[in-house]
VOBA-1610 file (N, C-alpha, C; in pm, whole numbers, padded with zeros to 5 digits, always signed):
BEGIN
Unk-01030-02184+16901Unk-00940-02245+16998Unk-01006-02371+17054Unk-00937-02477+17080Unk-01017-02593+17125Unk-00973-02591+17250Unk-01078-02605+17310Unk-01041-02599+17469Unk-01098-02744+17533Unk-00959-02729+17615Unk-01008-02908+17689Unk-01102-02945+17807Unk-01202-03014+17793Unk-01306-03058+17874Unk-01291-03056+18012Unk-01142-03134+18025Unk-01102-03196+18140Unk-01072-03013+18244Unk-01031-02896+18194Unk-01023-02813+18230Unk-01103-02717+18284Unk-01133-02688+18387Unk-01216-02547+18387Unk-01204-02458+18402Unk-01072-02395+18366Unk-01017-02275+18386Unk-00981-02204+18233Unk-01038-02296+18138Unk-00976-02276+18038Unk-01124-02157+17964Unk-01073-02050+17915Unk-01216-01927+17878Unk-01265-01900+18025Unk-01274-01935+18097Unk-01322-01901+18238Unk-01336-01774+18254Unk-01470-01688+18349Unk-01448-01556+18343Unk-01407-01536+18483Unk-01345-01412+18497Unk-01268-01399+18631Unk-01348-01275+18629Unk-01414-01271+18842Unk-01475-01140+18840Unk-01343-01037+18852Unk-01376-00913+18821Unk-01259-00810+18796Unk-01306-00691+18919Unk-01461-00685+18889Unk-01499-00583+18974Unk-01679-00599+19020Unk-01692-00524+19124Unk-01880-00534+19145Unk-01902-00459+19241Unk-02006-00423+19240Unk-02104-00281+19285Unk-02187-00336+19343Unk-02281-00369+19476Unk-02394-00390+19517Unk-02507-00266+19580Unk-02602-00332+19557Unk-02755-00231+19652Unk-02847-00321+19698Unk-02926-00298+19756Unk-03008-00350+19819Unk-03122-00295+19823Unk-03197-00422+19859Unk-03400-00356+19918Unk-03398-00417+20044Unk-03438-00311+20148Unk-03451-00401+20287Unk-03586-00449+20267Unk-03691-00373+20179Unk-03793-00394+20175Unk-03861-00518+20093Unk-03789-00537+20001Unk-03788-00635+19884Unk-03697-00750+19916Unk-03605-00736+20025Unk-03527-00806+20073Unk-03423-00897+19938Unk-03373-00798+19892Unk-03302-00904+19789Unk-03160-00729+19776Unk-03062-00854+19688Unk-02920-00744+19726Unk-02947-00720+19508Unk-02873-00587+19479Unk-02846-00641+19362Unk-02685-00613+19341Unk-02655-00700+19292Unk-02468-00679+19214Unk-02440-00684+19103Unk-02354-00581+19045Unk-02340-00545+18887Unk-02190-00603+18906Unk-02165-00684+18809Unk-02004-00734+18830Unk-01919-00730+18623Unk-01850-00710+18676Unk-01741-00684+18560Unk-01659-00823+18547Unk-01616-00853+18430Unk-01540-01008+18419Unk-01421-00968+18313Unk-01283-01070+18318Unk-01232-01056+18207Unk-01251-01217+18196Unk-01147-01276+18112Unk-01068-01356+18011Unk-00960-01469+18135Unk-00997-01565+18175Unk-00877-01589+18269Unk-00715-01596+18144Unk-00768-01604+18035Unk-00657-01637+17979Unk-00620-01497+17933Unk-00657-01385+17938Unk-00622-01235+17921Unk-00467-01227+17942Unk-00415-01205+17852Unk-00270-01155+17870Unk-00130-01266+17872Unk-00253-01407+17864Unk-00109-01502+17845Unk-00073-01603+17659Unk+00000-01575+17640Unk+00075-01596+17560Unk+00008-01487+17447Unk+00010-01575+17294Unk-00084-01479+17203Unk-00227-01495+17216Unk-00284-01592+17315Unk-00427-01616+17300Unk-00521-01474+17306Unk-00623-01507+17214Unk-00676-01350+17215Unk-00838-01381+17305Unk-00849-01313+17403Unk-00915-01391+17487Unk-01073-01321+17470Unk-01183-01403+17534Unk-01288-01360+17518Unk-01355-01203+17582Unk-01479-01149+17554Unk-01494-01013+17599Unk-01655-01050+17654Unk-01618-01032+17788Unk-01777-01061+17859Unk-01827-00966+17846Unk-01962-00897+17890Unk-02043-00786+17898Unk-02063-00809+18044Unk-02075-00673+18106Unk-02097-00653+18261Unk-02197-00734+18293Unk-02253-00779+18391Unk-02402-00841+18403Unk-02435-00802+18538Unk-02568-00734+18572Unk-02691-00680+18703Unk-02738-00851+18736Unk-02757-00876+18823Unk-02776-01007+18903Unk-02896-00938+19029Unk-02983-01017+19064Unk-03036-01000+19179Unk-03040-01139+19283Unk-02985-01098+19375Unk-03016-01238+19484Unk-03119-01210+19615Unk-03165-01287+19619Unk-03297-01304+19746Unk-03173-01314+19824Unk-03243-01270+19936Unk-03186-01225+20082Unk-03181-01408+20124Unk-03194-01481+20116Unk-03166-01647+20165Unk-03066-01696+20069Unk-03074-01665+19920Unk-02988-01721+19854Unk-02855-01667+19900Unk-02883-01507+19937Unk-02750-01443+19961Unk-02693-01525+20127Unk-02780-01507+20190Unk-02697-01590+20297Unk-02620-01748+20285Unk-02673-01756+20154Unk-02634-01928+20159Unk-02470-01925+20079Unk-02508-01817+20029Unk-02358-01745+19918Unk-02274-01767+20018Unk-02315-01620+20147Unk-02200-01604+20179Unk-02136-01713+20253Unk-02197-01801+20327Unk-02127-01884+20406Unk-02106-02021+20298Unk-02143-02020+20166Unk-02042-02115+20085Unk-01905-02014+20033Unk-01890-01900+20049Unk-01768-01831+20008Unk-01702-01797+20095Unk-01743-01798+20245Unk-01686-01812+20365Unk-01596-01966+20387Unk-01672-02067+20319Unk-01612-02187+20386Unk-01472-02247+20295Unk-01485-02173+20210Unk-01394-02169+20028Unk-01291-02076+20077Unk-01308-01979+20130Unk-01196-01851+20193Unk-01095-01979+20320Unk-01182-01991+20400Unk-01111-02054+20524Unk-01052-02173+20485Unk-01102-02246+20379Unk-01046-02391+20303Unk-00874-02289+20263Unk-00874-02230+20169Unk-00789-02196+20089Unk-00702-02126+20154Unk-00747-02036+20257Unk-00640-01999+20387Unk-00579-02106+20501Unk-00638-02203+20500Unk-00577-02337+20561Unk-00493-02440+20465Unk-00462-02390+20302Unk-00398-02477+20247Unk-00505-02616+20229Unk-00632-02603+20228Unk-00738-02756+20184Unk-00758-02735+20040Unk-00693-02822+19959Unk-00743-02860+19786Unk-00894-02915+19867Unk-00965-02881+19687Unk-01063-02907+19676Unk-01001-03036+19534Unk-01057-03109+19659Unk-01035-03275+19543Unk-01080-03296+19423Unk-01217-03204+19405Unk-01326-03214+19287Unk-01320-03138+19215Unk-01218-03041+19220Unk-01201-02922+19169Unk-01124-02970+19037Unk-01112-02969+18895Unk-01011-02971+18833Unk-00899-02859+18801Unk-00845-02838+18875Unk-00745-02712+18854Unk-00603-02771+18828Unk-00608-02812+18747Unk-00473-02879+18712Unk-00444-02930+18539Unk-00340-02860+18483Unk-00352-02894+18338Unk-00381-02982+18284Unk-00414-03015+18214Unk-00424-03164+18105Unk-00375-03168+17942Unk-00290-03292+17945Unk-00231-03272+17829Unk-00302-03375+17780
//
């Protein structure tokens, strides 16, 4: 399948599901996350098959996560495009 540059949604994996634990001691979280296919289920495309993946984040990286996925939540609940974002087809 040739997929277009200009796109980034195109094969994209979408998280589906995830599990976390933690070390208070080690101070780091870990998350096991599940992905599909963003293109799963549309038209005949037969879409790709991720494998689960275990991740570990340091307790700073994780704080820096959450308040960049905090500020992405409150953007997108206020109706703010992200200008830089390409989410928009290309022919």
């Amino acid at each position: 399948m040739a997929r277009n540059p200009k796109d980034e949604f195109t094969g994209m994996r979408e998280l589906t599901s995830f599990d976390t634990a933690h070390s208070a001691f080690g101070e780091f979280i870990i998350m096991r996350s599940s992905f599909t296919d963003t293109l799963t289920g549309f038209r005949q495309i037969e879409p790709e098959h991720y494998p689960d993946q275990q991740v570990m984040i340091r307790l700073d990286a994780a704080k820096k996560l959450i308040r960049e996925l905090q500020k992405r939540v409150d953007y997108i609940e206020s109706g703010i495009e992200d200008v830089n974002t390409k989410t928009r087809y290309h022919s």
